[in-house]
C-alpha positions as CSV (number, residue, x, y, z in Angstrom):
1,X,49.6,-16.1,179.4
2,X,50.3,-12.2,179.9
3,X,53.1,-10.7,179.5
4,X,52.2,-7.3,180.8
5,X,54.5,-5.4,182.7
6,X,54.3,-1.9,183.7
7,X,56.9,0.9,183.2
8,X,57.0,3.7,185.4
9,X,58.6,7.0,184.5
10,X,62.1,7.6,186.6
11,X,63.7,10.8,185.5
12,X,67.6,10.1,184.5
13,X,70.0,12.8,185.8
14,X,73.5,12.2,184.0
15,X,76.5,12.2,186.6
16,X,77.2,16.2,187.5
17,X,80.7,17.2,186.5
18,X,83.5,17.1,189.6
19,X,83.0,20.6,191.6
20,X,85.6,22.5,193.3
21,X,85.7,24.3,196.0
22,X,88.6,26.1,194.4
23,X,88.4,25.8,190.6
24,X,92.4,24.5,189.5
25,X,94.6,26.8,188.0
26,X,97.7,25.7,185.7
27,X,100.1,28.9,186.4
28,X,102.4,29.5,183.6
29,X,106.1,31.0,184.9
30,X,109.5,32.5,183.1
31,X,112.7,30.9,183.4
32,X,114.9,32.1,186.1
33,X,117.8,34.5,185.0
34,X,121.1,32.4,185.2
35,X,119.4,29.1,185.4
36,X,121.2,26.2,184.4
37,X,118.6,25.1,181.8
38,X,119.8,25.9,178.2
39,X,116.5,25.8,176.5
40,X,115.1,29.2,177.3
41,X,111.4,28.8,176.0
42,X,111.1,25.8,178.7
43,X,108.6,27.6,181.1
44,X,107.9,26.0,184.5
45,X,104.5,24.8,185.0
46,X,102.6,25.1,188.3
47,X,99.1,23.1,189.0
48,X,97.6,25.7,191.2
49,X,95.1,23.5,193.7
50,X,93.1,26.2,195.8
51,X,92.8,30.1,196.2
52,X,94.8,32.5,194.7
53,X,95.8,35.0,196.4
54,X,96.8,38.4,194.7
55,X,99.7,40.3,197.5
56,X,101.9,43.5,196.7
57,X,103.9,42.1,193.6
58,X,103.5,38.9,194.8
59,X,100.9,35.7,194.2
60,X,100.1,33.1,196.8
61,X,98.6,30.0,195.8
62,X,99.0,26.4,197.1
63,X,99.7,23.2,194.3
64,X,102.7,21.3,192.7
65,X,105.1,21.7,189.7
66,X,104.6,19.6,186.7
67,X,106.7,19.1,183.8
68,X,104.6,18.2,181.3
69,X,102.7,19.8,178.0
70,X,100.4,21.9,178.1
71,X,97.4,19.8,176.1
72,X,98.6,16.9,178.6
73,X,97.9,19.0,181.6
74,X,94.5,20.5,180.4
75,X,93.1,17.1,179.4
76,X,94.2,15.2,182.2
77,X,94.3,17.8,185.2
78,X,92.0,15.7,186.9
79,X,94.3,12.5,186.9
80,X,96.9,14.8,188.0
81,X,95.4,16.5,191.1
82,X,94.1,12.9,192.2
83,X,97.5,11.2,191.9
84,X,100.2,13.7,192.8
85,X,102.1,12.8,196.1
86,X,100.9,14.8,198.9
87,X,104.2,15.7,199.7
88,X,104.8,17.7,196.4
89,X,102.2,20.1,197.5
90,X,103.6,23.3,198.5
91,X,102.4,26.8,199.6
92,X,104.2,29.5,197.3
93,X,105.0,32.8,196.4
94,X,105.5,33.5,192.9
95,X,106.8,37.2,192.1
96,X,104.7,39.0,189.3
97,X,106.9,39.2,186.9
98,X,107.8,35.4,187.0
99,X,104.3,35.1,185.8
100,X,103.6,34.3,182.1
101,X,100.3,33.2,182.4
102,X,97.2,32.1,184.1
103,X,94.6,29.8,183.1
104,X,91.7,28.1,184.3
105,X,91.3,24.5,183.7
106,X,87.4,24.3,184.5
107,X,86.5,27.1,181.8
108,X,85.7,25.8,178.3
109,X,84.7,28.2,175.8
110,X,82.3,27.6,173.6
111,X,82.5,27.7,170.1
């Protein structure tokens, strides 16, 4: 009795990465003068979903707020986008100097 059986060669492709259309953006911004927060190194976090646009003093992007830390929001972004209410997503304009910060959360460096 044989027990032959033949092995063909099937090339494996590992599962591609998610793609974006618009590559998400966590957008870092300063307190409000005369908030009512006391902690002034708090900064608002904004999850910035498609393009951003760059307008006269101004920045126009489309996302949510989060309040979370920062190595939460970079490891899990994609949990985030893919579970946020759909009613949290806004369209904004964010004055310049309100911004601390911009980041990609795609990018990677490495080392």
């Amino acid at each position: 009795m044989s027990h032959d059986f033949a092995v063909s060669n099937v090339p494996y492709k590992p599962p591609a990465p998610a793609t974006y259309k618009n590559p998400p953006h966590v957008i870092f911004l300063s307190q409000v003068e005369g908030s009512t927060k006391s902690s002034a190194s708090k900064n608002t976090k904004f999850i910035c979903t498609g393009k951003i646009e760059f307008i006269n003093g101004f920045v126009q992007c489309k996302g949510f707020y989060v309040d979370q830390a920062e190595d939460k929001i970079i490891s899990d972004f994609d949990d985030l986008i893919s579970t946020v209410d759909k009613e949290k997503i806004v369209e904004i304009y964010f004055p310049n100097h309100r911004i601390i910060s911009i980041r990609s959360l795609i990018y990677k460096a490495v080392r």
